[in-house]
PDB file with SEQRES, HELIX, SHEET and CRYST1 records, atoms N, CA, C and O in Angstrom:
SEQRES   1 A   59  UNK UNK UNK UNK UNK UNK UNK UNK UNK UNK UNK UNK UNK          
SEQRES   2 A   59  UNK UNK UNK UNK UNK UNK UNK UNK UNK UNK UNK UNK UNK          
SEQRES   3 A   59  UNK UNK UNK UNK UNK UNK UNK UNK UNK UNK UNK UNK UNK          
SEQRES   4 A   59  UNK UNK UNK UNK UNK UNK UNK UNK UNK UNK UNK UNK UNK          
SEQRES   5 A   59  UNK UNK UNK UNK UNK UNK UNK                                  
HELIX    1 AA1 UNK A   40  UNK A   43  5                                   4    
SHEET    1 AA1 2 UNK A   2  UNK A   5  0                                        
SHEET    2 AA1 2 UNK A  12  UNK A  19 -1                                        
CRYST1    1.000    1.000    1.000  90.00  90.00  90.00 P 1           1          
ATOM      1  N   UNK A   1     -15.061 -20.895  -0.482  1.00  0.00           N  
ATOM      2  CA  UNK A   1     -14.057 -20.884   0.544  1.00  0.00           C  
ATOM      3  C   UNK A   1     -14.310 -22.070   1.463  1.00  0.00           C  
ATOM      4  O   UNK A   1     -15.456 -22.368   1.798  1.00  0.00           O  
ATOM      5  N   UNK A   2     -13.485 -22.592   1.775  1.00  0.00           N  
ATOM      6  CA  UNK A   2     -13.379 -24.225   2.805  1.00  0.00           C  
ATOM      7  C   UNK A   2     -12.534 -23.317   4.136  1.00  0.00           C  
ATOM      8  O   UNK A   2     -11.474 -22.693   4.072  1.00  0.00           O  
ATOM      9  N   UNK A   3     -13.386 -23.512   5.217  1.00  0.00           N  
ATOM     10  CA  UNK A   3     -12.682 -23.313   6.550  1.00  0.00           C  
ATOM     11  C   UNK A   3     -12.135 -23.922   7.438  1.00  0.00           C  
ATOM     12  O   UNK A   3     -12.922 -23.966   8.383  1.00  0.00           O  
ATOM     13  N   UNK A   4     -10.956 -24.568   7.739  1.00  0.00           N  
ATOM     14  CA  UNK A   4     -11.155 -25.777   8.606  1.00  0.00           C  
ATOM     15  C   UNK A   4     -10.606 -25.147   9.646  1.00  0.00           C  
ATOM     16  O   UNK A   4      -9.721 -24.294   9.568  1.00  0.00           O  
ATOM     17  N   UNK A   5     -11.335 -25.725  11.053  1.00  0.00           N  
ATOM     18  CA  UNK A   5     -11.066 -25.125  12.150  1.00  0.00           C  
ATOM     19  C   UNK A   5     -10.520 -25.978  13.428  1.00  0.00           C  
ATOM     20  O   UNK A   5     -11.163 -27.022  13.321  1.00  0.00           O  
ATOM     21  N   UNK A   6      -9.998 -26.062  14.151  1.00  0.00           N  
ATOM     22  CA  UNK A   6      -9.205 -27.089  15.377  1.00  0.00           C  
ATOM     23  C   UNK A   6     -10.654 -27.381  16.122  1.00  0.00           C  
ATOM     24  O   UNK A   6     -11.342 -26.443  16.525  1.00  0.00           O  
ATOM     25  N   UNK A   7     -11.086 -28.852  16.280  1.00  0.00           N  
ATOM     26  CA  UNK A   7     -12.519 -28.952  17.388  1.00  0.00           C  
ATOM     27  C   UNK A   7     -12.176 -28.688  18.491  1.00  0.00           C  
ATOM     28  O   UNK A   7     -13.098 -28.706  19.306  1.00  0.00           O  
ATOM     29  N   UNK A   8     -10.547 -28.275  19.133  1.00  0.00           N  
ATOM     30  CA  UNK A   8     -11.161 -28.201  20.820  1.00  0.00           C  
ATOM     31  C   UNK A   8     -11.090 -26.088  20.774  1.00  0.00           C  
ATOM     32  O   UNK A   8     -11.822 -25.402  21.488  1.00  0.00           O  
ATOM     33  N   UNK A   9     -10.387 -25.688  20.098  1.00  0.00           N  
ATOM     34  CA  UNK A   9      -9.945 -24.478  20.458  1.00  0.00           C  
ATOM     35  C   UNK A   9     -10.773 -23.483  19.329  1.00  0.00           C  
ATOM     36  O   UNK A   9     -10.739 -22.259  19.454  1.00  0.00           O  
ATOM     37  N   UNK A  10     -11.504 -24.136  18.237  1.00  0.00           N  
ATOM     38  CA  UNK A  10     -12.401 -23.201  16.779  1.00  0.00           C  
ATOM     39  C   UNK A  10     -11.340 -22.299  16.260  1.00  0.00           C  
ATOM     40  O   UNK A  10     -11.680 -21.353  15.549  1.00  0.00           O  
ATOM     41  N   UNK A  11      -9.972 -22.515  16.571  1.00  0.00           N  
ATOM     42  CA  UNK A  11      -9.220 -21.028  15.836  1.00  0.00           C  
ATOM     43  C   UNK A  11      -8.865 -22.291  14.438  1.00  0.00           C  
ATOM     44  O   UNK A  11      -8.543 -23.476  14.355  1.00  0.00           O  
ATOM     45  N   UNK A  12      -9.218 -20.951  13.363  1.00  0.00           N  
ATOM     46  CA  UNK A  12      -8.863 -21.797  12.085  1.00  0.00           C  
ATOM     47  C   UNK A  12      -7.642 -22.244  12.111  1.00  0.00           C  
ATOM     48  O   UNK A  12      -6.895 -21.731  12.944  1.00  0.00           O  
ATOM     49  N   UNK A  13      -7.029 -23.453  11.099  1.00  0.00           N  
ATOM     50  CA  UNK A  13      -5.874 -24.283  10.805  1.00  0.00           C  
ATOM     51  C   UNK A  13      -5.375 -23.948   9.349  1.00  0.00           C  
ATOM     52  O   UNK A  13      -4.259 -23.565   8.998  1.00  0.00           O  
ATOM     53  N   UNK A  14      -6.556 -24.209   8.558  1.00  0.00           N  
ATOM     54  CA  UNK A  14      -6.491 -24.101   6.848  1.00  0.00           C  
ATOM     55  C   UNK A  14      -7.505 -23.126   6.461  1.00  0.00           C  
ATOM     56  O   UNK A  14      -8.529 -23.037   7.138  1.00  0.00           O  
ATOM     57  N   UNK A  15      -7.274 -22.193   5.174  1.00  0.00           N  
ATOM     58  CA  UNK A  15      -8.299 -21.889   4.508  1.00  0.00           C  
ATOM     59  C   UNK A  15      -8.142 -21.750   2.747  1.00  0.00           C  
ATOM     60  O   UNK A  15      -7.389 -20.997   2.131  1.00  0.00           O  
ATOM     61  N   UNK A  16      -8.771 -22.387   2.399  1.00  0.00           N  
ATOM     62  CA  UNK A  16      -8.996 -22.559   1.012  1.00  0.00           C  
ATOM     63  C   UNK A  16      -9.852 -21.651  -0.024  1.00  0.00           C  
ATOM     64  O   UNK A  16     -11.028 -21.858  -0.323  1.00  0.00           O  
ATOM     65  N   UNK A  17      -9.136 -20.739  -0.450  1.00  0.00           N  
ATOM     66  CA  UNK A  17     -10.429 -20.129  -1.758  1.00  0.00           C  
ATOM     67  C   UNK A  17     -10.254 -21.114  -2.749  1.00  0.00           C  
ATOM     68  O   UNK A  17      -9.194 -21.635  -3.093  1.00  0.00           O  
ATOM     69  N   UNK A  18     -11.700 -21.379  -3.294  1.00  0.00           N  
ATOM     70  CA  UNK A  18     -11.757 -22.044  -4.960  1.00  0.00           C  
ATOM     71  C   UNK A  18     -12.470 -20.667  -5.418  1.00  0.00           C  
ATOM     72  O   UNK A  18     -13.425 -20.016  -4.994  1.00  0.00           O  
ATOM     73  N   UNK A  19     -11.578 -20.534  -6.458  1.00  0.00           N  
ATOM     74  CA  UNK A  19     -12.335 -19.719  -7.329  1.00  0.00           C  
ATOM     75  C   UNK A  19     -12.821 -20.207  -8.865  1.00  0.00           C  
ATOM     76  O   UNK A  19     -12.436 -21.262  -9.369  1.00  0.00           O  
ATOM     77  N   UNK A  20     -13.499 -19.501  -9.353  1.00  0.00           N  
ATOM     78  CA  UNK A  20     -14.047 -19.666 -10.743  1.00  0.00           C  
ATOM     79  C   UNK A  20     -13.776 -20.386 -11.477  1.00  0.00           C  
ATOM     80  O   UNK A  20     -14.418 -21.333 -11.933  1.00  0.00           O  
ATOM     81  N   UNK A  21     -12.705 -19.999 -11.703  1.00  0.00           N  
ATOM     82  CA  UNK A  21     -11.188 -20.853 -12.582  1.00  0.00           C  
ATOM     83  C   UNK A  21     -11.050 -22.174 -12.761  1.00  0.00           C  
ATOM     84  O   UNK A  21     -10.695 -22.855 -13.724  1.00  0.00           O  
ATOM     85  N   UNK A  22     -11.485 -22.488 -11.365  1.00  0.00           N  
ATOM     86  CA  UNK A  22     -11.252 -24.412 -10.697  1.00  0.00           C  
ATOM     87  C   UNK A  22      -9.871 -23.906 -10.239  1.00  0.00           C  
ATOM     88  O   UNK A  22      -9.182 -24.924 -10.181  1.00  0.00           O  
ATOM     89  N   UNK A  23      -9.047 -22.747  -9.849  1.00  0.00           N  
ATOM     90  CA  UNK A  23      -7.912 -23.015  -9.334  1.00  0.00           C  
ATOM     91  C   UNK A  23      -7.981 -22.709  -7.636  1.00  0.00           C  
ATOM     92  O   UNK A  23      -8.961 -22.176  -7.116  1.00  0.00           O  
ATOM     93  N   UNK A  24      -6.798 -23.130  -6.899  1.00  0.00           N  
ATOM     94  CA  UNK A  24      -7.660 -22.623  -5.366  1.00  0.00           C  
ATOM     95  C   UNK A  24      -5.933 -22.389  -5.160  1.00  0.00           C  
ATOM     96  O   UNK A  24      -4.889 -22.720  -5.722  1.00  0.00           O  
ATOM     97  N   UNK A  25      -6.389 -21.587  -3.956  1.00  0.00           N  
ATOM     98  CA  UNK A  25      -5.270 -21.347  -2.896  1.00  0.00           C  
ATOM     99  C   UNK A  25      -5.834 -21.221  -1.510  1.00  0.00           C  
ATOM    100  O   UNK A  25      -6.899 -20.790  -1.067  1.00  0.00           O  
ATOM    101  N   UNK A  26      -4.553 -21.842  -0.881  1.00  0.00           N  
ATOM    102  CA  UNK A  26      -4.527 -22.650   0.379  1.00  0.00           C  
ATOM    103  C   UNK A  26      -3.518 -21.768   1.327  1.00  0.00           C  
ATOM    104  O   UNK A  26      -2.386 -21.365   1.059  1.00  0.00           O  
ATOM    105  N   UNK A  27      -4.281 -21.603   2.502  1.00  0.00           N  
ATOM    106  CA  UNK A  27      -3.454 -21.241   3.814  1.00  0.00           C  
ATOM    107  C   UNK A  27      -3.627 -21.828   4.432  1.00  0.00           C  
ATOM    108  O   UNK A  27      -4.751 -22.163   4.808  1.00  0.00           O  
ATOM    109  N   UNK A  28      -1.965 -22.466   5.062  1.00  0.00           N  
ATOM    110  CA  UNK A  28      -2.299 -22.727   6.016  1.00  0.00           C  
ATOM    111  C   UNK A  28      -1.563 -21.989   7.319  1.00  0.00           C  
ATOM    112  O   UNK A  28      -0.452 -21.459   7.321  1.00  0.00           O  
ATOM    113  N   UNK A  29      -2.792 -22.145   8.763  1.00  0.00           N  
ATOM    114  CA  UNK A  29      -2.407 -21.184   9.940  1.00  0.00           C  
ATOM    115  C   UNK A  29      -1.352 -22.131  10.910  1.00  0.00           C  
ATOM    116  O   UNK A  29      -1.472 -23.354  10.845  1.00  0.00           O  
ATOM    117  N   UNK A  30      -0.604 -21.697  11.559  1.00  0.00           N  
ATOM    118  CA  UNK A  30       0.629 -22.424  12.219  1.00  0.00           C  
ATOM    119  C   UNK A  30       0.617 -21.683  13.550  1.00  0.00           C  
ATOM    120  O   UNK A  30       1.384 -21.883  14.492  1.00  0.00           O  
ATOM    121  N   UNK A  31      -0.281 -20.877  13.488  1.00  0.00           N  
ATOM    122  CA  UNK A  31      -0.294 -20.205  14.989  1.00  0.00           C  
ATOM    123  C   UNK A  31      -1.077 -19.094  15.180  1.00  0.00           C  
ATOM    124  O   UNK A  31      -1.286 -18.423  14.169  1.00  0.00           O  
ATOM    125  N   UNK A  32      -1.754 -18.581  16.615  1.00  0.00           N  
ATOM    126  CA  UNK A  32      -2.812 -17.808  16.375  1.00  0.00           C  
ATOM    127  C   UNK A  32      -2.436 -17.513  18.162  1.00  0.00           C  
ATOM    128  O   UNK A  32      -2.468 -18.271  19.132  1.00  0.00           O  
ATOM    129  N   UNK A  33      -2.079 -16.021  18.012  1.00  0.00           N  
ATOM    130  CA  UNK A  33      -2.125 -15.495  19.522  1.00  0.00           C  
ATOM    131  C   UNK A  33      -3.620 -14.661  19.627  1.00  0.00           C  
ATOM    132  O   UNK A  33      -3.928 -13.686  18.940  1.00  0.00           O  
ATOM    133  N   UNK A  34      -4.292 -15.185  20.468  1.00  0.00           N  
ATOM    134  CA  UNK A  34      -5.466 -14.957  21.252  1.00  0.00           C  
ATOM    135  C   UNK A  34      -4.792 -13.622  22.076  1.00  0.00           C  
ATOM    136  O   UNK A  34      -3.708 -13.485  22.642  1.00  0.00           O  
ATOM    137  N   UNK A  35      -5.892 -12.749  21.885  1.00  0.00           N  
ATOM    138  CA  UNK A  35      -6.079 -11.873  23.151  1.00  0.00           C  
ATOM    139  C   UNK A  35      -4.889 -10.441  23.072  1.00  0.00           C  
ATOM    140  O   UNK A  35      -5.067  -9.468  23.805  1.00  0.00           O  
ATOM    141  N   UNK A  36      -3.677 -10.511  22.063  1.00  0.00           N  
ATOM    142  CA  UNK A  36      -3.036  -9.513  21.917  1.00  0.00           C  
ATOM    143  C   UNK A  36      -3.276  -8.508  21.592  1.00  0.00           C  
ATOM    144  O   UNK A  36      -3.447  -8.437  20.375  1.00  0.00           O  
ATOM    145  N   UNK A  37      -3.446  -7.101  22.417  1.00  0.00           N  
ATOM    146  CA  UNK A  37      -4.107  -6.004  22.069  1.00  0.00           C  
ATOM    147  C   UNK A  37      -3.266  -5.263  20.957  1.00  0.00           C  
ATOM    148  O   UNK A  37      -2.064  -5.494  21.083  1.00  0.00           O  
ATOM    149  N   UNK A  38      -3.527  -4.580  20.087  1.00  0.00           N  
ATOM    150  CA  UNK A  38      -3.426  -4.262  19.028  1.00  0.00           C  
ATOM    151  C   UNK A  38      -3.558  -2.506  19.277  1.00  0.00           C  
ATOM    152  O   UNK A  38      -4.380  -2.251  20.158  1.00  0.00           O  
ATOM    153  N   UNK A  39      -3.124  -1.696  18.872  1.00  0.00           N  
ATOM    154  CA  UNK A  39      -3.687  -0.381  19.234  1.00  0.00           C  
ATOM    155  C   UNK A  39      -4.009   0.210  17.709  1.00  0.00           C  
ATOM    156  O   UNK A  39      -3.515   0.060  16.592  1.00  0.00           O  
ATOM    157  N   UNK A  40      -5.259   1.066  18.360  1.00  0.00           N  
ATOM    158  CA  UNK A  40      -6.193   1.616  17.149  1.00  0.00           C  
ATOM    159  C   UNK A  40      -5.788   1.981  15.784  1.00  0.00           C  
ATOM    160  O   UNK A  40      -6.480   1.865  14.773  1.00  0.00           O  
ATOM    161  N   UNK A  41      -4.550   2.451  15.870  1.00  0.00           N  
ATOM    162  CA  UNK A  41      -3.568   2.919  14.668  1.00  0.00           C  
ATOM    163  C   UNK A  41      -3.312   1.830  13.853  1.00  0.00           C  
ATOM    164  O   UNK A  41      -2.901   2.032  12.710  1.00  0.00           O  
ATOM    165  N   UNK A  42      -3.464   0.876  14.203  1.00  0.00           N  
ATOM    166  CA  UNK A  42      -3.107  -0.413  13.547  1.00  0.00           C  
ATOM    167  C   UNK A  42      -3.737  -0.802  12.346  1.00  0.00           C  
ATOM    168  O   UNK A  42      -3.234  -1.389  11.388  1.00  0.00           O  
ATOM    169  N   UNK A  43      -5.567  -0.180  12.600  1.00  0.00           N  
ATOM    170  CA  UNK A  43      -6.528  -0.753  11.826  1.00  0.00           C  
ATOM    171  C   UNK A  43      -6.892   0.577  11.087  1.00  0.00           C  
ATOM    172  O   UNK A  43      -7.996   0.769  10.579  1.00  0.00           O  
ATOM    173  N   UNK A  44      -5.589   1.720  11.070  1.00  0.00           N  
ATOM    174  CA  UNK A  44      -6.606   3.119  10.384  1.00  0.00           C  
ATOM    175  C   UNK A  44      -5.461   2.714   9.197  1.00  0.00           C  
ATOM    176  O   UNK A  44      -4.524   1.917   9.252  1.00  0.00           O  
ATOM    177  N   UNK A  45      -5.934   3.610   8.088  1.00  0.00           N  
ATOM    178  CA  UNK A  45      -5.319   3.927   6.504  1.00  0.00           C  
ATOM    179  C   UNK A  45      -4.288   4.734   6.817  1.00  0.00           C  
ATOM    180  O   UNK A  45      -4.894   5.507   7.559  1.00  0.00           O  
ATOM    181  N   UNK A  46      -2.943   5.213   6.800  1.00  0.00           N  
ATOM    182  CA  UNK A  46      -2.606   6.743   6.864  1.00  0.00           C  
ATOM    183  C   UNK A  46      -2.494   7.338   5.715  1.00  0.00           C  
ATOM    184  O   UNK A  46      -1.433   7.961   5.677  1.00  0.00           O  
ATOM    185  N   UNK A  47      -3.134   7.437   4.712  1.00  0.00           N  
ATOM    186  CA  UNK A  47      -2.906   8.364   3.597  1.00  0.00           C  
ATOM    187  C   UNK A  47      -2.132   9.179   3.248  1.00  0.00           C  
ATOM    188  O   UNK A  47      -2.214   9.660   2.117  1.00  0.00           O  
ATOM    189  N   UNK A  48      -1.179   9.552   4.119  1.00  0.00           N  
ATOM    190  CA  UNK A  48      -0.001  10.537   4.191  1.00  0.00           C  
ATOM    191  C   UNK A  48       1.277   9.708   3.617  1.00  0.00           C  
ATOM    192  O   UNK A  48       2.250  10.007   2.925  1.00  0.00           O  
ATOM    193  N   UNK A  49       0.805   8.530   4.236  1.00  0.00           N  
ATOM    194  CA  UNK A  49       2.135   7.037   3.689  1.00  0.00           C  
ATOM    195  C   UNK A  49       1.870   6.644   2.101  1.00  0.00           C  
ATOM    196  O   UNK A  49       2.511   5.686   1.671  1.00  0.00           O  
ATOM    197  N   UNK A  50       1.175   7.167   1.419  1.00  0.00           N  
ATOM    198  CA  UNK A  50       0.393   6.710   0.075  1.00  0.00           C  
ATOM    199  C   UNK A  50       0.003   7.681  -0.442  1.00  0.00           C  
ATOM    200  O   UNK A  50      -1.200   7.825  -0.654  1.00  0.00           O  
ATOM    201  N   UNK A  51       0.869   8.567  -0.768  1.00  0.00           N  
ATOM    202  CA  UNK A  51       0.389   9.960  -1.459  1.00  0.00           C  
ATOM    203  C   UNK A  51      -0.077   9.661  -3.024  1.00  0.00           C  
ATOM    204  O   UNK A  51       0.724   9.221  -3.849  1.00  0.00           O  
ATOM    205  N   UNK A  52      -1.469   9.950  -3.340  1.00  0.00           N  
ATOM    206  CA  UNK A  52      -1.631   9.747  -4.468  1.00  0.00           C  
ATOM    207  C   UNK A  52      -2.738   8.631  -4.991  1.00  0.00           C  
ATOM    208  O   UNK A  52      -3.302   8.259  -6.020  1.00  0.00           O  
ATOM    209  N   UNK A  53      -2.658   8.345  -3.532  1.00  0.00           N  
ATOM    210  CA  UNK A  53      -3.437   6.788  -3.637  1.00  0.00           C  
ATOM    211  C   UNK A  53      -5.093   7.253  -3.289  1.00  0.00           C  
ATOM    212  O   UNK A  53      -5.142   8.085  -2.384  1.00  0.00           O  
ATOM    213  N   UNK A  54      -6.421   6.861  -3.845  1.00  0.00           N  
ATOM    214  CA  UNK A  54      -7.394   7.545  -3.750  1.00  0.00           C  
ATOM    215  C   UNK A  54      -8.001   6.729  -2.527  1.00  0.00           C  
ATOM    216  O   UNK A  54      -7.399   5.676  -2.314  1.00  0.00           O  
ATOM    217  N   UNK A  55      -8.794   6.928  -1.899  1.00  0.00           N  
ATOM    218  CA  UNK A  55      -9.247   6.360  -0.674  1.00  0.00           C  
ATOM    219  C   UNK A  55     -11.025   6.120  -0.830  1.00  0.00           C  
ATOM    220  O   UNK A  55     -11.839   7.044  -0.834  1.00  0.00           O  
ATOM    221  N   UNK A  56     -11.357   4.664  -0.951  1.00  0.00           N  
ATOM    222  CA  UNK A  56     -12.752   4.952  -1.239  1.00  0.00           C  
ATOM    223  C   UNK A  56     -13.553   4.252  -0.173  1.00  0.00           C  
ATOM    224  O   UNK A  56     -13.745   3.036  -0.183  1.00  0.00           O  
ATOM    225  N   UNK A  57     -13.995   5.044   0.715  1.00  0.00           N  
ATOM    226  CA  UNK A  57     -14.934   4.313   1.674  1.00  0.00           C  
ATOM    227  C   UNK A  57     -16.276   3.926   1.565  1.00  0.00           C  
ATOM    228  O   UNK A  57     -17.202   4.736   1.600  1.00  0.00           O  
ATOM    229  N   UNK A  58     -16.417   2.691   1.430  1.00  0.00           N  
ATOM    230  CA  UNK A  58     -17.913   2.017   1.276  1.00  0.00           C  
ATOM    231  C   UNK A  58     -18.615   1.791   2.115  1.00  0.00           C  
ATOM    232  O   UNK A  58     -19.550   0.999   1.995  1.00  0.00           O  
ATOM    233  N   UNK A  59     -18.185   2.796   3.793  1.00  0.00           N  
ATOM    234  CA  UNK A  59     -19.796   2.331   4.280  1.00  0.00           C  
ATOM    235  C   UNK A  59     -20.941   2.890   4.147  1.00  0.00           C  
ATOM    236  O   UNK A  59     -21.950   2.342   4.590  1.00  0.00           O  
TER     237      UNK A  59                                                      
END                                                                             
């Protein structure tokens, strides 16, 4: 993975996977809001939305 990041502000610009293959894919970032709170629900699974779907937690 190649990270490239802006020197005055460190929020990434590009990111590159190379994989195995020799093939890569490329993002690039065009904008990055700092500081927008997000609420907790945001970052849970709901399993109720995905009936069927198995849920495997690896920590």
């Amino acid at each position: 993975m190649d990270l490239t990041l802006n020197a005055s502000t460190l929020y990434p610009t590009r990111i590159v996977l190379n994989m195995a293959n020799r093939r890569s894919v490329g993002i690039t970032v065009s904008s990055v809001k700092p500081g927008e709170a997000l609420p907790v629900s945001f970052f849970r699974y709901d399993a109720a939305k995905h009936p069927g779907l198995p849920v495997v937690d690896l920590r």
